[in-house]
Every structure is written in C-alpha cells, then in structure tokens.
N, C-alpha and C positions, 0 to 999 in steps of 0.2 A: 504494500500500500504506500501512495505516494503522500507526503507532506505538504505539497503543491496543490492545495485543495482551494477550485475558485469556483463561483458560481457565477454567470454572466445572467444579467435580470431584462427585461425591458430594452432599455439605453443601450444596451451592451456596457452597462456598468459591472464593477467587480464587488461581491461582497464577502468583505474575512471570515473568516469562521469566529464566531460568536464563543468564546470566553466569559462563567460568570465572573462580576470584578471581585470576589470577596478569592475565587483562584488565584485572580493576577496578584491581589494582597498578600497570596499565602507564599505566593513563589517571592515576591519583593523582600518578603521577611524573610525566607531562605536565602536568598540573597546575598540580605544586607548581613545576617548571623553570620552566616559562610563564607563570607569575601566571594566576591564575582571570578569564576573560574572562564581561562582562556577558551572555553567552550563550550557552547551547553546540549548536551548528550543525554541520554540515558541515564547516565549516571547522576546528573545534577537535577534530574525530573523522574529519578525513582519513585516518590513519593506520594507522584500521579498516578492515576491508571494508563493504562496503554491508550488509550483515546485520547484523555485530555494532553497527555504530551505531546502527541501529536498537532492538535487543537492550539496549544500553548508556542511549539516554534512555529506554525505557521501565523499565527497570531502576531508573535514577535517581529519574525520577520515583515510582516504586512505593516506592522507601527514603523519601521524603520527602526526598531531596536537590538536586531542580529541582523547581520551576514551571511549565508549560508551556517557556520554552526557556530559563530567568533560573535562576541558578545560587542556589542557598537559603543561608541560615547555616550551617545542621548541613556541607552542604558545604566550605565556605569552613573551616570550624574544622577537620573532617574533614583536607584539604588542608594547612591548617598544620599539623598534628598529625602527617603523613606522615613517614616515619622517624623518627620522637621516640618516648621510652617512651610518650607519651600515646595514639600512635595504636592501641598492642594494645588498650588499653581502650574 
C-alpha cells in the first residue's frame, strides 16, 4: 500500500487524508519528549496503528512538514513551539 494517498474532488482539487488533531497533539508531544529524529519511520510512529501512520506521513508530508521520510524546519520549529504560547499561532 502506497503512502501517496490523494483524492481528486470536483475542481480537480486534492484533499489530504484527514488526521484527528488530538493524533497530531499526541505525535507533537512525542516529538517534543523524544527530540525530532532525522526520520520518521516506523519506528518513531510505533505507537500508531498501521493506518494512522500511514495517515500521519502522508499528512505531514501534505502540510509541508516532511520530505519524503526527513523531518522539515517548519517541523522542527512547529515541535519546539509545542506547549508554548507560540504554538497556537
């Protein structure tokens, strides 16, 4: 199964795969616990199920927050920014 999961709607618009945000919370806080590793695999999204990892890099990737498996800046800022007044913004 491919990671590359797009739906074309109407427009020929694209839309991400749908992430709940209290996931992307729980991944931030792994994250931010874990220091950001140079890639996120399997291994740094053990603690999903096989679906939502999947769900989750293509997600990522879709925000512009990975690279194929290399973790981005907007990321990494994102991540430090987790629980601080900067992250609502």
């Amino acid at each position: 199964m491919s990671d590359e999961v797009e739906v074309n709607v109407g427009g020929g618009g694209v839309i991400p795969p749908y992430i709940p945000f209290q996931t992307f919370l729980t991944l931030m806080k792994q994250l931010k616990t874990d220091g950001l590793p140079p890639q996120i695999d399997k291994s740094v999204l053990a603690k999903f199920s096989g679906g939502t990892q999947g769900q989750l890099k293509v997600a990522l990737k879709t925000m512009g927050l990975m690279d194929e498996s290399k973790p981005t800046a907007d990321l990494a800022a994102l991540v430090d920014a987790y629980e601080t007044d900067a992250f609502a913004a």
